[in-house]
C-alpha positions in Angstrom: 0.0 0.0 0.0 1.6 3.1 -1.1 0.4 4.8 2.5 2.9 7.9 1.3 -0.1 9.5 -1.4 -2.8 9.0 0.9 -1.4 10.3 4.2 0.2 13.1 2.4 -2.6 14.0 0.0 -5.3 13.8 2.5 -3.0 16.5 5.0 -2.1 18.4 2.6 -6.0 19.0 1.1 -6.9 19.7 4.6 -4.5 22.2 5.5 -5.6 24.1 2.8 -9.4 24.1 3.6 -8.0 24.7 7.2 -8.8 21.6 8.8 -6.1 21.4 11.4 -8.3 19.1 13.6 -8.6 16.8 11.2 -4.8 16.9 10.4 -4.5 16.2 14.5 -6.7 13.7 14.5 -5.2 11.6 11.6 -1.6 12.5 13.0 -3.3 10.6 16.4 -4.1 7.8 14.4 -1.1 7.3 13.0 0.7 7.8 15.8 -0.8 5.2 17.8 -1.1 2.4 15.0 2.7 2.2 14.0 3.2 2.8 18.2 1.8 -0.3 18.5 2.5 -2.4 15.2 5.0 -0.6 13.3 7.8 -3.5 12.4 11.2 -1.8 13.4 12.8 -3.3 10.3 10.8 -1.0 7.9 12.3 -0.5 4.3 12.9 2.0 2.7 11.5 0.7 -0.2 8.0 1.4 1.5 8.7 5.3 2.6 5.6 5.8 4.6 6.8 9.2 5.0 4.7 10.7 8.2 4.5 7.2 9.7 8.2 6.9 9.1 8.6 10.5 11.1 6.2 9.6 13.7 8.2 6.4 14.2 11.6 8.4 14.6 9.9 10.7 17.0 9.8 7.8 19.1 12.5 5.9 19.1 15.3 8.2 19.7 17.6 6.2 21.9 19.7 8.0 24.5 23.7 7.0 24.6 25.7 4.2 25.9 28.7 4.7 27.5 31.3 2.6 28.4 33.7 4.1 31.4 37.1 2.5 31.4 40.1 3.8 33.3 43.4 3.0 35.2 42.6 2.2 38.9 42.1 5.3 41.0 41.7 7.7 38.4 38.6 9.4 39.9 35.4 7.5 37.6 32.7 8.4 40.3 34.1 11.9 41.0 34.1 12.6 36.9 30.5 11.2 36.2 29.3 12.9 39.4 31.0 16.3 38.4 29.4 15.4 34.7 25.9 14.7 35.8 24.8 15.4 38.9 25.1 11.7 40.6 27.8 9.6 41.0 27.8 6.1 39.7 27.3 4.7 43.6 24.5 6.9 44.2 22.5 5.9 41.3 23.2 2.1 41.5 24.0 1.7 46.1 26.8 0.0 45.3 30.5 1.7 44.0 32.3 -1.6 43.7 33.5 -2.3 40.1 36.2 -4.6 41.4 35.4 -7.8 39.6 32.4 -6.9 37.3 31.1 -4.4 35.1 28.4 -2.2 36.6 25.7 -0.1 35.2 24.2 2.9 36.0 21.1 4.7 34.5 20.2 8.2 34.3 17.0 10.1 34.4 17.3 10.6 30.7 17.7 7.3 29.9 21.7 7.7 29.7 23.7 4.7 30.9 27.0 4.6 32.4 28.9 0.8 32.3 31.4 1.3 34.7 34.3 -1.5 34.1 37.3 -3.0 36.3 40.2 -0.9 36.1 42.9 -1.4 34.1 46.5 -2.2 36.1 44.9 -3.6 38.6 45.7 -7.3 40.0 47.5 -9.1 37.2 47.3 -12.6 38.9 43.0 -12.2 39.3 43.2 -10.7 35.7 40.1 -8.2 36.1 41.2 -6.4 33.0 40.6 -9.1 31.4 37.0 -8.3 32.3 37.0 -5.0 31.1 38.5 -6.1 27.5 36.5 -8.8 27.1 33.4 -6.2 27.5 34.9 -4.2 24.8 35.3 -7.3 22.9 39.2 -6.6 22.1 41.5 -9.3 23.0 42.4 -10.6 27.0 45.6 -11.0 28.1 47.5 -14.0 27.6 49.4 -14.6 30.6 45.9 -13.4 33.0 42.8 -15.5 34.3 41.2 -15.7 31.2 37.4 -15.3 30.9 34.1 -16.6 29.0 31.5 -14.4 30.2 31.5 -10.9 31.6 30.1 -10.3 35.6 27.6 -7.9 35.2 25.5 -6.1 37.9 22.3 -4.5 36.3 20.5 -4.8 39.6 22.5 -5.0 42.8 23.5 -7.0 44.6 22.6 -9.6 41.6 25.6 -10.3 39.2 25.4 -12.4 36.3 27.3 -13.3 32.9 26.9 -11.6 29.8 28.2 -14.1 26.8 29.7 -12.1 23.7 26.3 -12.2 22.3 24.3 -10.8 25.0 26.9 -7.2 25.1 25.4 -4.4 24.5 26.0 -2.1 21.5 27.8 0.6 22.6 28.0 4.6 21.3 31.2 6.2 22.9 33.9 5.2 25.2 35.3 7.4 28.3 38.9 6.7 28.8 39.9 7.7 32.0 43.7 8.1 33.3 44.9 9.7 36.4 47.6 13.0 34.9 49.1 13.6 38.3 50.7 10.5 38.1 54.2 9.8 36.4 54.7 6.6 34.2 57.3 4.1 33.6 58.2 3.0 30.3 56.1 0.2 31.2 53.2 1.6 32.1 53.4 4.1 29.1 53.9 1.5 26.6 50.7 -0.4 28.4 48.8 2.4 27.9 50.0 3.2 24.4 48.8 -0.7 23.4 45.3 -0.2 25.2 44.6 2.6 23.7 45.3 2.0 20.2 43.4 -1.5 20.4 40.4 0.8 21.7 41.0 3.1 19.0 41.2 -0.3 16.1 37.6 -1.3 17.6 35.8 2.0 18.0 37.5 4.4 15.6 36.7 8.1 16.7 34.1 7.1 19.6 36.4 7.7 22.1 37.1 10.8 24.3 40.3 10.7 26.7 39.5 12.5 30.0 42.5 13.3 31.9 41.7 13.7 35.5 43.3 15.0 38.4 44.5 18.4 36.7 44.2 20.3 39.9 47.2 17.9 41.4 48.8 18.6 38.3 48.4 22.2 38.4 50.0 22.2 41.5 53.7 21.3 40.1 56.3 23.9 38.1 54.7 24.9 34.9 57.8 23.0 33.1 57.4 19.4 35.2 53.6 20.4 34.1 54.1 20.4 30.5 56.2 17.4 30.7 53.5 15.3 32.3 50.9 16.9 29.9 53.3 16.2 26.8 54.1 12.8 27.8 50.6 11.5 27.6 49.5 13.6 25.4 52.1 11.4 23.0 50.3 8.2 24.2 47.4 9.4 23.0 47.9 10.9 20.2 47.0 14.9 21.2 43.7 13.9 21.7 43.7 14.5 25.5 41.2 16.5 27.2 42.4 17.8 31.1 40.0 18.1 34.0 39.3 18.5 37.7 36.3 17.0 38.7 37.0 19.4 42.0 37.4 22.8 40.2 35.5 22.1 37.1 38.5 22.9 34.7 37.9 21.6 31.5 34.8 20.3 31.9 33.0 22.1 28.7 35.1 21.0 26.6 35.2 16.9 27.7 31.8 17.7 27.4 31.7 19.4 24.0 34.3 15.9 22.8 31.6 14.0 23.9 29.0 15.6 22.3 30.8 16.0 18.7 31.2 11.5 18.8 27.7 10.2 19.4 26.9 8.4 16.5 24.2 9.8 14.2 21.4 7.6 16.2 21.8 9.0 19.1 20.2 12.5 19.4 22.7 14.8 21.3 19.9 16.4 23.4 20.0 12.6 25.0 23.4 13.2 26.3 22.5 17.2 26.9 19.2 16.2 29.2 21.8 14.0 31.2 24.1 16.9 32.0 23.4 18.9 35.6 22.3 22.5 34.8 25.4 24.1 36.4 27.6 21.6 32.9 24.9 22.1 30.6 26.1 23.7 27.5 23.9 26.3 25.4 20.7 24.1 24.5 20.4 26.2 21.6 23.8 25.0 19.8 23.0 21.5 20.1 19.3 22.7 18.0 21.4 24.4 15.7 24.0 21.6 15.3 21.3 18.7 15.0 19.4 20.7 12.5 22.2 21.4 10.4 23.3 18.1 10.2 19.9 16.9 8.6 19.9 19.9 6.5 23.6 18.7 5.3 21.5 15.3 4.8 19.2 16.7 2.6 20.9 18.5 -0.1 23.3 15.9 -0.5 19.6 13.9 -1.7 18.6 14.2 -5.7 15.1 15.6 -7.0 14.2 12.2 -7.9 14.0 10.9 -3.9 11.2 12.9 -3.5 9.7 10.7 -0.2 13.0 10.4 1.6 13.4 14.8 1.3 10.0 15.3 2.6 10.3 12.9 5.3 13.7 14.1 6.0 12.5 17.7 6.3 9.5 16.8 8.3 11.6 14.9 10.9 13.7 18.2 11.2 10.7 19.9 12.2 9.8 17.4 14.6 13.5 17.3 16.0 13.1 21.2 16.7 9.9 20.9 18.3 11.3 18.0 20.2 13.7 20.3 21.5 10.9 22.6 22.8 9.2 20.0 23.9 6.1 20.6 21.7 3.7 17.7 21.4 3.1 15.4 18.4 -0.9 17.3 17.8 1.6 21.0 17.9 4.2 19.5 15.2 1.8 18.1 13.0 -0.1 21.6 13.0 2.5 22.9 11.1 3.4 19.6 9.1 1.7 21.6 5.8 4.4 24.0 5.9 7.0 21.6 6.1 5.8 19.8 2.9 5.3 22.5 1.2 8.7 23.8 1.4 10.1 20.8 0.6 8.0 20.3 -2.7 9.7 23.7 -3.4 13.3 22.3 -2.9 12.4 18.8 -4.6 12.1 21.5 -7.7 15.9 22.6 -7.0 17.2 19.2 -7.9 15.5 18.8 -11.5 16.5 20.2 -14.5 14.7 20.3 -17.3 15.3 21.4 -20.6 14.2 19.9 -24.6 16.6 17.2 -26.7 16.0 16.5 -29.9 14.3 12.6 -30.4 14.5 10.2 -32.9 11.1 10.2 -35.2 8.5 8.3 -34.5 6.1 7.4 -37.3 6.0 7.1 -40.6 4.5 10.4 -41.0 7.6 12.3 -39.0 10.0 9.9 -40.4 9.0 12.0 -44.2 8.7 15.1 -42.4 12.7 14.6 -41.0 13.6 13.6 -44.4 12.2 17.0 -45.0 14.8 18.5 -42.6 12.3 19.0 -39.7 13.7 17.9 -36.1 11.4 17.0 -33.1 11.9 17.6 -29.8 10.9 16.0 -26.2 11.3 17.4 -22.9 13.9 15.4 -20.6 13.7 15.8 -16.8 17.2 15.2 -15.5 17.7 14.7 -11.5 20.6 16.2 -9.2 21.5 16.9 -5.6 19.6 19.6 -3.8 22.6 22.1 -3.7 22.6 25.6 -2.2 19.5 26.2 -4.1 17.7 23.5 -2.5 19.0 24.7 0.5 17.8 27.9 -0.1 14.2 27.0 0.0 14.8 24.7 3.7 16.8 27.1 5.4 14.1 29.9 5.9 11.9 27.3 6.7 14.4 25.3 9.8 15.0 29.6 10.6 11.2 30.5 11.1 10.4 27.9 13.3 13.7 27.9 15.4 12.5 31.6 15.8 9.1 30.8 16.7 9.9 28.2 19.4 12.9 29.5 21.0 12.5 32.4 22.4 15.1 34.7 21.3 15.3 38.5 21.5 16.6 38.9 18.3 14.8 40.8 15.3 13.5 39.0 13.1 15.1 38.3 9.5 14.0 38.0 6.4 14.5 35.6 3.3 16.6 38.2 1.8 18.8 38.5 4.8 19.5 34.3 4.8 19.9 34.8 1.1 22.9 37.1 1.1 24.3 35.1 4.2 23.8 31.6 2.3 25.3 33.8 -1.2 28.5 34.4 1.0 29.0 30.8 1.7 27.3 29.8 -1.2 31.3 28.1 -2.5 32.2 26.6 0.3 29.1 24.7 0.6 29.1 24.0 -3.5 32.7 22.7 -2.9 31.8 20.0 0.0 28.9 19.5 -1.3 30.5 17.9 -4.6 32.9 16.1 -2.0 30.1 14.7 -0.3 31.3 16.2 2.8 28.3 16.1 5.3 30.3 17.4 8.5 32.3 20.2 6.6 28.6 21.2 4.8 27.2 20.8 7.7 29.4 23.6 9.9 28.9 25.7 6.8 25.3 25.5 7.2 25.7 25.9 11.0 27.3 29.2 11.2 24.4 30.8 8.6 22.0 29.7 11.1 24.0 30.9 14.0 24.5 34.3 12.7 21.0 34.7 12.3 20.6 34.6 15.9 23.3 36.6 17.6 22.6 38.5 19.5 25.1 41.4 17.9 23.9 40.7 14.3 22.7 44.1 12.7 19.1 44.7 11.9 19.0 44.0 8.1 16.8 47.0 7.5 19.5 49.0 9.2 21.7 47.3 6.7 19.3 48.6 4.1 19.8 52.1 5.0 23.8 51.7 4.7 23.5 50.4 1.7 21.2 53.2 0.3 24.2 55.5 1.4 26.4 53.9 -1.5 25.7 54.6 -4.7 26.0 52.2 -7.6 24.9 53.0 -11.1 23.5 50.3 -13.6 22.6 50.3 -16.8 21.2 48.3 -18.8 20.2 48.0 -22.7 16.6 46.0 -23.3 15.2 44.8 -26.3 13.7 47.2 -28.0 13.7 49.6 -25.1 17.1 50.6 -25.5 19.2 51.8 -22.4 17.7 52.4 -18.6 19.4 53.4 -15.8 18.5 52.1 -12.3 20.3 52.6 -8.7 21.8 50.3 -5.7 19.2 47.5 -5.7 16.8 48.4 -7.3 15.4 46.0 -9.8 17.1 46.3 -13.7 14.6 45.6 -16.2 10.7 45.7 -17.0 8.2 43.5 -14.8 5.5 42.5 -17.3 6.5 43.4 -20.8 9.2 40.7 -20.2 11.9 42.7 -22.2 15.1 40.5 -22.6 18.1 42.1 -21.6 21.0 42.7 -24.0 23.8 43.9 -22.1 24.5 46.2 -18.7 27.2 48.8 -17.3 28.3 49.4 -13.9 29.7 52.3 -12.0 30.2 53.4 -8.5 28.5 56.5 -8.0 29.6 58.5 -6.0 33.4 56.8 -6.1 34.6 55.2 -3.1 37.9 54.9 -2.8 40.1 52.0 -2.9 37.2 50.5 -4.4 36.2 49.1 -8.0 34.1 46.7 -10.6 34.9 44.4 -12.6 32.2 42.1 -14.3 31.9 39.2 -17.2 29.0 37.8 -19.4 28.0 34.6 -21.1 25.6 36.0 -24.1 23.4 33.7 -26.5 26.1 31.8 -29.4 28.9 34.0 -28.3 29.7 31.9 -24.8 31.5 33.9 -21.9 32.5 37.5 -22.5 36.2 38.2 -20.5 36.0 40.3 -17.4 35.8 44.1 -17.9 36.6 46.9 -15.8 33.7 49.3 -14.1 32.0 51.8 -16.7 32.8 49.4 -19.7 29.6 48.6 -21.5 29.2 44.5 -21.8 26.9 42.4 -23.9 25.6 43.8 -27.7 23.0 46.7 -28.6 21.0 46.0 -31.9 22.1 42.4 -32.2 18.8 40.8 -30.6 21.2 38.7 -28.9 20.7 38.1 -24.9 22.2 37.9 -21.8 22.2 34.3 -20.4 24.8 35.0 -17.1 26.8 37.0 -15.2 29.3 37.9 -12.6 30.5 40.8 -10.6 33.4 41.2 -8.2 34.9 43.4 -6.5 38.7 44.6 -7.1 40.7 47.3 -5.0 42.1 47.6 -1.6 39.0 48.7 0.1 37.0 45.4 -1.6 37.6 43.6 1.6 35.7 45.7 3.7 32.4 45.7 1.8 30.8 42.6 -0.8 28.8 43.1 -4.0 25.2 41.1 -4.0 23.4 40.0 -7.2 20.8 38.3 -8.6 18.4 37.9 -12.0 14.9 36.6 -13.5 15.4 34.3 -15.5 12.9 33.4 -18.4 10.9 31.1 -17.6 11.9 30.3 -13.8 11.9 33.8 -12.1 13.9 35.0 -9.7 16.9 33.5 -9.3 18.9 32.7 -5.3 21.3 35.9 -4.5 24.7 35.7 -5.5 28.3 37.4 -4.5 31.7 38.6 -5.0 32.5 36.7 -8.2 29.8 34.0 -8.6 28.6 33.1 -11.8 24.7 33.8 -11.7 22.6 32.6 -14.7 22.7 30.2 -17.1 24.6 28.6 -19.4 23.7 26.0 -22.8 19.8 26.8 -21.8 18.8 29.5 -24.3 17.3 31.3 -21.2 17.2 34.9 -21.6 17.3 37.0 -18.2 15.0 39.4 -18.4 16.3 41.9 -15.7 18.9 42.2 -12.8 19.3 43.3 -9.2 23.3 44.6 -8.0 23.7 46.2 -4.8 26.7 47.0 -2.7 27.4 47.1 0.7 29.6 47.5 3.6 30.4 44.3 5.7 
């Protein structure tokens, strides 16, 4: 049953006769049927796209975290600095001796606590701990076939290899204040990078104890800090459980290693109000991520955008705690939006086709050619993302509450226009974390709290003066000012060519701009108050770019855009992106160039 066109269609026809309380009610419905019988091995070949969000909503698991140390190095005194409790508090009982213990947290969080490493070689309790971590046990140690494990104390019993559970991150704990041996250190060298062979990146290195070390010269401190720092590999983050040095940051190394199925706000609700970091940034980083996601999908995988996009509105309102009947109010908008960015990863354009009948096959003999229209698919890009991010921006606005003012599309335009390379370049990489970060600071900006109003931008830029003309068919030239719109609105008037000038000058500061005009392909750069394109040729402007050139270009950016026949207005470009077409025979029928200070 293709469950996608009914669930969809029917929301969609009643959000737009209004019916929000029948969209609730079907959301309930839904809701509670997949609760109760939706198989957790659903396929994707089946993308039952509100079910499949409903289902997500749900099922968010919190972490797993394995604690594993040298002896002594202060596990109860971290996790209790960390989150409120220490390990014995939350499970009566502190002693991880001979067993692995676990601990679970109001959020759901759990702690295993393991035997420490170094401890008794003849009882061979590592071995416990490695076994649990499934990476080899030491030869010449009590060897062992099932791991002691107290879930409920005082009852222990063993866990076979099959019965471990999966876990998300490791904590490696060691004690800094203390000085190795070449023993020791090349021990600890071998431990580590068998940790590091079975969980890759998962693992964060807490170095305790820095108060003790902070009590030594600053040289024998940088020694101790250097020597372990080799061992493992500079990826060692210092703390004092008893001043709270370096804290954020374990924290924050935590955080950036929870695999993607494990929502960070899990391991953020765990934290104790006085460790918390900004909720906000985790929101931000989450929602970027899936945003990263999405315009890495084609215009052809039309289920899997919207039901990515829809569970990025339930993640936010998650995050506000807003219930399921609240999200799915506002489920329309979601949809809609995405239908519009669905549109950013199609091209279409006409290819000339065999004949097909006899009839056409005389007509071709005749010289006439027949064309068909070919749809081909591609990755959202920046101009899908251009249609999600107002969308992720509105309602982060809406539910957060932020004393910010409030921006517009054209503001997240020019902010997307100005990272608009960087996130083409990973995007072509299939980069998600580097396209992710991109898309992270945008949506950061937008909400600090020292961004400038964009309409007191606007009056700035109304203070610079930038001259452009351009030449229309069969209008001849026009002149227009900073940002104001180049060309005729209804008569749909092709443009031919178009001049720049700053006016008045500004020192240090100049224009230089290139074309790509119908059968004559890009025209080279020229300088400001050069006239490019034709006059009286009937031959139009498919493209452009503008960029800046002086000493004083650094301190202000050049913003751009054009309507393009057939499509209309195009996102906002700057400082020396192409904008336009090319190979499309698609005129642009007018232009929009303003400067402004940064």
């Amino acid at each position: 049953m293709k469950l996608i066109e009914n669930i969809i269609t029917i929301l969609e026809q009643a959000k737009r006769f209004g019916a929000i309380d029948f969209i609730n009610d079907v959301g309930k419905r839904v809701w509670e049927y997949f609760q109760k019988d939706y198989d957790l091995g659903y396929s994707d070949e089946h993308p039952d796209v509100i079910a499949k969000v409903l289902h997500r909503m749900n099922t968010g698991t919190a972490p797993k975290i394995a604690l594993v140390g040298m002896t002594s190095a202060g596990k109860s005194s971290l996790i209790n600095a960390l989150f409120g409790k220490s390990i014995s508090e939350v499970q009566r009982t502190a002693d991880t001796t001979s067993c692995v213990l676990v601990a679970e947290f109001p959020s759901g969080l759990l702690i295993y606590d393991t035997p420490g490493l170094a401890g008794d070689e003849q009882l061979g309790y590592e071995n416990i701990t490695r076994l649990f971590l499934e990476i080899p046990q030491e030869e010449d140690a009590t060897q062992f076939s099932a791991v002691p494990f107290q879930e409920k104390p005082p009852e222990i019993i063993d866990l076979s290899t099959d019965q471990l559970p999966k876990l998300d991150a490791i904590l490696f704990l060691v004690d800094i204040s203390r000085t190795l041996n070449k023993y020791q250190n090349k021990a600890l060298r071998g431990f580590f990078l068998e940790l590091k062979n079975r969980f890759g990146d998962h693992i964060v290195i807490a170095g305790t104890h820095l108060d003790e070390l902070n009590k030594l010269s600053d040289q024998e401190r940088q020694v101790q800090l250097e020597s372990y720092n080799k061992i493992f590999d500079n990826h060692l983050a210092a703390v004092s459980s008893v001043s709270g040095e370096g804290l954020s940051e374990l924290i924050i190394k935590l955080f950036c290693i929870m695999p993607q199925k494990v929502p960070p706000a899990k391991l953020q609700e765990s934290l104790i109000s006085a460790r918390k970091l900004n909720r906000f940034s985790f929101v931000i980083k989450e929602s970027s991520n899936l945003l990263a996601e999405i315009i890495l999908l084609k215009g052809n995988q039309v289920n899997d955008i919207k039901a990515a996009y829809l569970w990025l509105f339930a993640l936010i309102c998650k995050h506000d705690s807003v219930d399921e009947n609240t999200w799915l109010s506002c489920n329309g908008d979601a949809l809609k939006i995405a239908d519009k960015a669905i549109e950013a990863g199609r091209k279409q354009y006409k290819t000339t086709r065999p004949p097909e009948d006899l009839l056409e096959k005389l007509q071709a003999f005749l010289g006439k050619s027949f064309q068909t229209s070919v749809i081909e698919t591609k990755p959202l890009g920046i101009d899908g993302l251009q249609e999600l991010l107002p969308g992720v921006y509105e309602l982060l606005y809406v539910l957060i509450n932020v004393t910010n003012p409030k921006y517009n599309v054209l503001k997240i335009d020019k902010l997307l226009s100005l990272k608009a390379s960087e996130i083409e370049k990973f995007a072509q990489q299939n980069n998600i974390e580097k396209l992710a970060y991109q898309i992270g600071e945008i949506l950061q900006q937008l909400f600090e709290e020292d961004s400038t109003d964009f309409h007191t931008q606007s009056k700035q830029t109304e203070q610079i003066g930038l001259r452009v003309l351009v030449h229309m068919e069969e209008i001849k030239d026009e002149v227009f000012r900073n940002g104001e719109f180049a060309g005729t609105s209804n008569a749909y008037r092709r443009l031919e060519g178009f001049q720049l000038n700053i006016d008045p000058p500004i020192p240090g500061l100049s224009i230089k701009y290139m074309a790509h005009l119908q059968e004559k392909c890009d025209v080279p750069w020229v300088s400001e108050g050069e006239f490019i394109g034709t006059r009286g040729e009937w031959r139009r402007l498919e493209g452009f770019a503008i960029e800046l050139t002086g000493v004083a270009a650094k301190s202000h950016n050049i913003f751009y855009r054009c309507r393009m026949q057939g499509i209309g207005d195009s996102r906002i470009y700057s400082n020396g992106q192409f904008c336009g077409s090319r190979g499309q025979s698609r005129a642009i029928e007018g232009i929009q160039v303003w400067l402004e200070q940064k």
